[in-house]
C-alpha positions in Angstrom: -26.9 -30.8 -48.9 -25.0 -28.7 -50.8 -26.7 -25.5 -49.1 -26.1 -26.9 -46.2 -22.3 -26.9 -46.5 -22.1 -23.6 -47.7 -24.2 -22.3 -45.2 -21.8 -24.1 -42.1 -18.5 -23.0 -44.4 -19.7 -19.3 -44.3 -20.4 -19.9 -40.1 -17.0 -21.2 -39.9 -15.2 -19.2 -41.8 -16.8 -15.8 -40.1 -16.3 -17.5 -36.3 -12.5 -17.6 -37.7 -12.0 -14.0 -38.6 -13.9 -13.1 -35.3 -11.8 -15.3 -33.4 -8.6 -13.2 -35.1 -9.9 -10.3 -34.7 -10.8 -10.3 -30.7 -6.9 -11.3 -30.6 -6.0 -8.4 -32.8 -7.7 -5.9 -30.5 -7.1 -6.7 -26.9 -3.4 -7.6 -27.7 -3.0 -4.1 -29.0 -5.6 -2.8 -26.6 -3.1 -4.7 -23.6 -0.2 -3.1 -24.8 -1.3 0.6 -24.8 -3.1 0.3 -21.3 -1.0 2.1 -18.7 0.7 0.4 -15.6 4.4 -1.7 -15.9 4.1 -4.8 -15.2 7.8 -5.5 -14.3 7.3 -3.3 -11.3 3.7 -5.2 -10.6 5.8 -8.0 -10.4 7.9 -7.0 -7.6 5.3 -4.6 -6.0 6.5 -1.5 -4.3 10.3 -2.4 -4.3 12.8 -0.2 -6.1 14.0 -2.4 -9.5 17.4 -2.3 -11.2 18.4 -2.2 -14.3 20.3 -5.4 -14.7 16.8 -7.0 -13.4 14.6 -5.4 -15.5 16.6 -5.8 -18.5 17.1 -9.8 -17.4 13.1 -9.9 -16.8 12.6 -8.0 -20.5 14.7 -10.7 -22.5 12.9 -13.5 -20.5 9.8 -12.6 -21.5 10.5 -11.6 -24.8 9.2 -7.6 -24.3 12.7 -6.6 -26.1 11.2 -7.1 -29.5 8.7 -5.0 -31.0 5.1 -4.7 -30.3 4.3 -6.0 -34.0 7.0 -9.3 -33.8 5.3 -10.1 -29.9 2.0 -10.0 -32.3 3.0 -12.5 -35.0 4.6 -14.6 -32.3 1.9 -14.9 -30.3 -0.5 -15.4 -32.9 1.3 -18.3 -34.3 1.7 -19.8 -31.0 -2.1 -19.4 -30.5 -3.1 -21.1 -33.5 -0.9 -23.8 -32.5 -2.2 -24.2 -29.0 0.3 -22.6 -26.7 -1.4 -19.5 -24.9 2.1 -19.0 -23.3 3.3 -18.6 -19.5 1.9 -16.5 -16.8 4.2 -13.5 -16.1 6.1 -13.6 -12.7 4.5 -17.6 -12.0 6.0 -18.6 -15.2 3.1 -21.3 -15.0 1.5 -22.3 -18.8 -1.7 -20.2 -18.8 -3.8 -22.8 -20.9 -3.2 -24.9 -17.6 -4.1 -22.1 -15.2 -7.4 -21.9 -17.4 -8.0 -25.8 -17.6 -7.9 -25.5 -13.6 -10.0 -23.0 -13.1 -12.9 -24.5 -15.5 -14.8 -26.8 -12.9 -15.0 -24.1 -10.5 -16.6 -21.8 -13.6 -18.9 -24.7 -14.8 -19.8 -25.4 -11.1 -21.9 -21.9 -11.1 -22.4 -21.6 -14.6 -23.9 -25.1 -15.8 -26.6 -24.9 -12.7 -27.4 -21.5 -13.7 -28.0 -22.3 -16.7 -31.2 -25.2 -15.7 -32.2 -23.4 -13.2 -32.9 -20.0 -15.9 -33.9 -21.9 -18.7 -36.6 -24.4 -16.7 -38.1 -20.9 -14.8 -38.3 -19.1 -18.0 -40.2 -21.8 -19.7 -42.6 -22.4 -16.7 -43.1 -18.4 -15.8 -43.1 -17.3 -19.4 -45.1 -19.9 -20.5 -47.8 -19.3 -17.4 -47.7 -15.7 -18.4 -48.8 -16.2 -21.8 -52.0 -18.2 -20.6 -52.7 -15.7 -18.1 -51.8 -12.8 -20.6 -53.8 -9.3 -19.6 -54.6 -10.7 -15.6 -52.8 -10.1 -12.8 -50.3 -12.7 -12.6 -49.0 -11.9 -16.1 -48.7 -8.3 -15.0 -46.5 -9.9 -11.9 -44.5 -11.7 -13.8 -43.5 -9.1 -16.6 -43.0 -6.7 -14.6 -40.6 -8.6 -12.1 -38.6 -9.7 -15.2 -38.5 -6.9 -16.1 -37.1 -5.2 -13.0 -34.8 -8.4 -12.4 -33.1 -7.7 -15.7 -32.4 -4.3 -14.7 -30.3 -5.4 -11.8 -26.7 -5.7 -11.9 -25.5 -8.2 -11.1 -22.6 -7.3 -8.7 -25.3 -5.3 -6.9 -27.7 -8.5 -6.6 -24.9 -10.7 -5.5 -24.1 -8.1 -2.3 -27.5 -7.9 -1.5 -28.1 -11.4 -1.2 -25.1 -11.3 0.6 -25.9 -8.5 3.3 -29.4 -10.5 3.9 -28.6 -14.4 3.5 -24.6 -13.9 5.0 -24.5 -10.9 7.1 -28.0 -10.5 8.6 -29.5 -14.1 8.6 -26.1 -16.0 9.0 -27.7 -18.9 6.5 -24.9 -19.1 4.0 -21.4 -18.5 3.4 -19.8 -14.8 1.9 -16.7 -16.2 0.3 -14.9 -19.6 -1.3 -16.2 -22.1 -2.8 -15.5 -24.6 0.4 -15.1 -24.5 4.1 -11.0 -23.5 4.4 -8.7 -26.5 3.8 -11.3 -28.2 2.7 -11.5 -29.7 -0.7 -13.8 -29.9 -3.2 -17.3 -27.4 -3.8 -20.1 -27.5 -0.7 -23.0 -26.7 -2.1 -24.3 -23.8 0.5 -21.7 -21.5 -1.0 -22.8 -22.1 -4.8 -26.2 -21.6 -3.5 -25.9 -17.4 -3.9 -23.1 -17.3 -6.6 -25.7 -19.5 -8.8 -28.8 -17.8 -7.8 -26.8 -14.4 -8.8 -25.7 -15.5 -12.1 -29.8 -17.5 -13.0 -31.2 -14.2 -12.4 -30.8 -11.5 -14.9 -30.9 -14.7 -17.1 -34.3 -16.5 -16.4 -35.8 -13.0 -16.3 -34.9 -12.3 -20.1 -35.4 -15.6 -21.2 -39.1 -15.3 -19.4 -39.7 -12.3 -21.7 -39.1 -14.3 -24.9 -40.8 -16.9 -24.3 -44.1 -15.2 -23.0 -43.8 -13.5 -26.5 -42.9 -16.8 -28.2 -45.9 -18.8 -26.4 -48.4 -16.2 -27.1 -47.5 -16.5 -30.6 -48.2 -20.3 -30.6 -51.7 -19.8 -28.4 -52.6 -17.9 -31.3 -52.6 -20.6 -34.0 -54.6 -22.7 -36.1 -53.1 -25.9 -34.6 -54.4 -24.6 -31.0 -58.4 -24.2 -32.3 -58.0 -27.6 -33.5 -56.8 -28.9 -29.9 -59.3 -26.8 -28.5 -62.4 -28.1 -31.2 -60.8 -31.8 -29.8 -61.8 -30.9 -26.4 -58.9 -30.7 -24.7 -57.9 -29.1 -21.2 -56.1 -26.1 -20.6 -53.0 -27.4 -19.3 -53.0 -30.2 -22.4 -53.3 -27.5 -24.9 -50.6 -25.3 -23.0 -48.1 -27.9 -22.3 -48.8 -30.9 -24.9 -49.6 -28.3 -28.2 -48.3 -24.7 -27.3 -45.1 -25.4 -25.8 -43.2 -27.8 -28.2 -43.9 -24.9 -31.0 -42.9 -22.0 -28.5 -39.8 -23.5 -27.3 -38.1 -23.3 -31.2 -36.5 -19.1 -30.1 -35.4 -20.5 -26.6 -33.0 -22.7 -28.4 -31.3 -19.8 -29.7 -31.4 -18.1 -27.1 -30.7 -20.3 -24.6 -27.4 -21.1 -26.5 -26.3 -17.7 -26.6 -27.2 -17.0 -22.8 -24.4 -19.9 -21.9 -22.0 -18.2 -23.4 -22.7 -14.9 -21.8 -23.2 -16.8 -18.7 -19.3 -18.0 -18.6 -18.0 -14.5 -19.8 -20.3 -13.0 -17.2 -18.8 -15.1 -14.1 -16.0 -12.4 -13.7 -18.4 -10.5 -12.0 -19.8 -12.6 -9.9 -17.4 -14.8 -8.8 -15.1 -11.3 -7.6 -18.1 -10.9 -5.8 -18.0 -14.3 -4.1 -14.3 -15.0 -3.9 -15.0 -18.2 -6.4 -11.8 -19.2 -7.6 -13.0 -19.6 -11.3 -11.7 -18.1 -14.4 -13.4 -15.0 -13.6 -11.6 -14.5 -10.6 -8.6 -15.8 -12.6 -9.5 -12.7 -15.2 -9.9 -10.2 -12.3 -6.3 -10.8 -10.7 -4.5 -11.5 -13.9 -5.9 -7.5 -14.8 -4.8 -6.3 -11.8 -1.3 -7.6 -11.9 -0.8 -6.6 -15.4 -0.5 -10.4 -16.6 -1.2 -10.2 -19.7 -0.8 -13.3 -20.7 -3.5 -14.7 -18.7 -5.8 -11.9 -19.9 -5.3 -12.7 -23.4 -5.7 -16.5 -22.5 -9.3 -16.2 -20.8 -10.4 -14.0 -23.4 -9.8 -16.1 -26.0 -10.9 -19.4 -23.8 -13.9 -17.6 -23.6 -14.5 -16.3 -27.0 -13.5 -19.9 -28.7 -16.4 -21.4 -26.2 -19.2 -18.4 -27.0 -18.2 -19.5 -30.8 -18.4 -22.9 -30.4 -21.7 -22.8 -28.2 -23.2 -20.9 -31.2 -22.5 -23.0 -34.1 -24.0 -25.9 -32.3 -27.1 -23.3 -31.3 -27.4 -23.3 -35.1 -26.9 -26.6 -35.9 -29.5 -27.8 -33.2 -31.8 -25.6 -34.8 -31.6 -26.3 -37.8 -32.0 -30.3 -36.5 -35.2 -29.1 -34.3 -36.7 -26.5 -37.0 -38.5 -28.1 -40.0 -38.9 -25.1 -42.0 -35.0 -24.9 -41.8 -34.3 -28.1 -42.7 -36.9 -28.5 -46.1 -35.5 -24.9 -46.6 -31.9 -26.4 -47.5 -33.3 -29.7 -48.2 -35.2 -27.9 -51.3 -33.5 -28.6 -54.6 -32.2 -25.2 -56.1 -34.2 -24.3 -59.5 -32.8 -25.0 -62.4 -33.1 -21.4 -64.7 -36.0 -21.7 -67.7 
């Protein structure tokens, strides 16, 4: 047990000096990227000084860059992410709008990749060296080479522009409240994609790993079908690397959205991410970034925990009494 607490302390302690740290840069990394964003503010119109001096004590951009720093950081750890510029709206509650939308693509995505990638990688493991593994490999492999802003306008041109099947843009018909589910339809098949084809990969090599063991000649030696020693023997040992890496791919999947859903017109947090960029709101950057970054963490310390829960070699490695020295 005492292994065990060491071992989460050291997870927790190194997610809180990451956490820091992606603060640290990208507020410094903000401040030294060109563009104003008083005059963003006010677009193209000329600015006097009365304004922009009235506009720099509001927001607090008369102190130094070092003071904003300290100030902000403080205010982080205790909660506050601070107010958009120009909206003056709290950004955690711009962010804790914007979050269904996000989860709407993101959570589907996430099924739909992880159930294909057991089925196709799992299929192309007992087909390994025929034709239908070489199919499958080799489309993963080209899916996972696509980008996927360039996927999401193709499916676009043919499902939108040239079939007329589905929706370009929004999450709903205008006025309209709520999600319809034919415009999640290519946002979600956009964001599954690059995913299921990586997580296809691993578990091909993870299944034909588990084919390969002793436990499988004694299902065979019992006389057991093909699909019983595939799905009942091989795949509860081959699915142990998908739940890493299944854990890490939803936290890519909600910093990936940005993409995507600029693509779509979604109004999630990446669209949220996108606009606040453009308009030099740094606030709102800083406040997705570290939304995101405090959910990637959190996503993989529960990855390690479940595990460790799911693992047995893990768990009778810290349930192991240390030895005492002679």
């Amino acid at each position: 047990m005492k292994a065990l607490v060491v071992h989460y302390g050291r997870l927790v302690l190194s997610s809180v000096l990451l956490f820091i740290a992606v603060i640290t840069v990208l507020f410094f990394l903000l401040e030294i990227a060109p563009g104003d964003p008083i005059q963003s503010l006010v677009g193209d119109a000329p600015i006097s000084e009365a304004f922009r001096e009235q506009i720099t004590a509001a927001y607090g951009l008369d102190k130094s860059v070092l003071e904003r720093y300290l100030i902000y950081l403080g205010n982080v750890l205790t909660g506050d992410l601070g107010y958009s510029f120009g909206s003056n709206e709290p950004v955690l509650g711009l962010i804790l709008s914007r979050i269904p939308n996000t989860l709407a693509l993101a959570v589907p995505s996430f099924i739909l990749s992880t159930i294909g990638a057991i089925v196709l990688g799992s299929i192309a493991a007992r087909t390994r060296r025929r034709w239908l593994d070489a199919g499958i490999s080799g489309a993963s492999v080209a899916l996972f080479s696509v980008p996927n802003f360039w996927l999401g306008l193709m499916l676009i041109s043919v499902f939108s522009l040239w079939l007329g099947w589905l929706p370009t843009q929004g999450k709903s018909p205008y006025g309209q409240p709520g999600i319809s589910w034919e415009y999640a339809v290519l946002p979600v098949i956009t964001m599954a994609t690059s995913e299921l084809a990586f997580k296809a990969r691993i578990m091909r090599s993870s299944m034909i790993e588990s084919l390969g063991q002793d436990y499988m000649d004694t299902a065979r030696s019992k006389g057991l079908s093909s699909s019983r020693q595939l799905w009942g023997h091989g795949l509860p040992n081959a699915l142990l690397p998908m739940v890493t890496v299944a854990g890490y791919s939803l936290g890519f999947m909600l910093a990936g959205s940005v993409l995507v859903e600029r693509v779509f017109g979604w109004p999630g947090m990446g669209l949220l991410f996108v606009d606040a960029i453009e308009r030099k709101n740094n606030m709102v950057v800083l406040g997705v970034v570290i939304f995101l970054t405090i959910t990637i963490i959190v996503v993989n310390l529960l990855t390690d925990v479940v595990y460790g829960i799911v693992d047995p070699r893990l768990r009778a490695r810290f349930a192991r009494p240390a030895r005492r020295a002679a």
